[in-house]
GURO-833105 format. One record per residue (C-alpha): residue in one letter; y, x, z. Coordinates in steps of 0.5 Angstrom, whole numbers, plus 500, padded with zeros to 3 digits. Example, Ala and Ser with C-alpha at 12.3 -4.5 7.8 and 13.67 -1.06 7.14 Angstrom:
<nodes>
A491525516/S498527514/
</nodes>
This chain:
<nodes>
X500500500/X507502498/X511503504/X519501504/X522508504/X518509497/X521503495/X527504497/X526512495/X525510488/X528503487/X521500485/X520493486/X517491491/X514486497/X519484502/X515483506/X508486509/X502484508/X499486515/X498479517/X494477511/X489483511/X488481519/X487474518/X482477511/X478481516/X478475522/X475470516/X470475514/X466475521/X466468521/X459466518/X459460512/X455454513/X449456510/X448462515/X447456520/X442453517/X438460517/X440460524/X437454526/X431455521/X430462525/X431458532/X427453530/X420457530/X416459535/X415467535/X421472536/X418475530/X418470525/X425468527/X427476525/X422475518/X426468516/X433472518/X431478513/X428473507/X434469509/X438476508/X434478502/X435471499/X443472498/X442479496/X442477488/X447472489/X452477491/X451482487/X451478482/X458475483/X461482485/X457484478/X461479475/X467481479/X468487478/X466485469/X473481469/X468475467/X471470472/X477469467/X472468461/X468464463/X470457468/X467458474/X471453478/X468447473/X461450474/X461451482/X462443484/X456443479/X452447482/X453445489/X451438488/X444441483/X443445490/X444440495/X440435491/X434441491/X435441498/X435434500/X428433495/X425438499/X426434505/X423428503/X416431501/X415428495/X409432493/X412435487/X411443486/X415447487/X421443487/X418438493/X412440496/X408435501/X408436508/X402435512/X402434519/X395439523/X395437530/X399430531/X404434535/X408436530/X409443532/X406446526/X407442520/X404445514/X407445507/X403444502/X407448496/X401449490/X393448490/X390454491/X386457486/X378454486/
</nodes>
């Protein structure tokens, strides 16, 4: 950042104002996870052993990584201003909101919404049936 002696040094415009403000507010904002971490929190809270929690953690973790490389990727290409994104993402939340409510419903389609059968009446170690497995 360009201090104001430089500024007035060399007479380059410049910002009135400093910006220390926003990059404290940027850097708060950054430590506060999204809604979707809570979602993996509770996914990750919801088990029965440490270990499966720290494993759904990581695949969690894991599973956002493509994700991000590829908005940096696409950042860093300048393909934001080629292509429409802010028309795309509404789009796209609703096509990933509705996967995720046809998962819950169990409906016994592959992949897209496997059926859950309960082993033990207790409802404490549903299972979920994704694929047949191979005869």
């Amino acid at each position: 950042m360009i201090d104001k002696e430089t500024i007035e040094k060399y007479n380059v415009p410049g910002p009135r104002y400093t910006s220390y403000p926003a990059v404290l507010f940027g850097i708060i904002n950054g430590f506060l996870p999204c809604a979707m971490v809570y979602f993996g929190l509770l996914n990750a809270m919801s088990s029965h052993n440490s270990l499966v929690s720290m494993y759904a953690m990581i695949a969690f973790g894991l599973g956002t990584l493509p994700a991000m490389l590829t908005l940096g990727f696409i950042k860093q290409k300048k393909l934001l201003s080629k292509l429409n994104f802010k028309k795309a993402v509404p789009i796209l939340l609703i096509i990933a909101a509705l996967l995720t409510i046809l998962r819950g419903l169990g409906l016994g389609i592959p992949l897209i919404s496997p059926s859950i059968t309960d082993v033990s009446n207790t409802h404490q170690h549903p299972k979920m049936e994704c694929c047949k497995a191979p005869e």
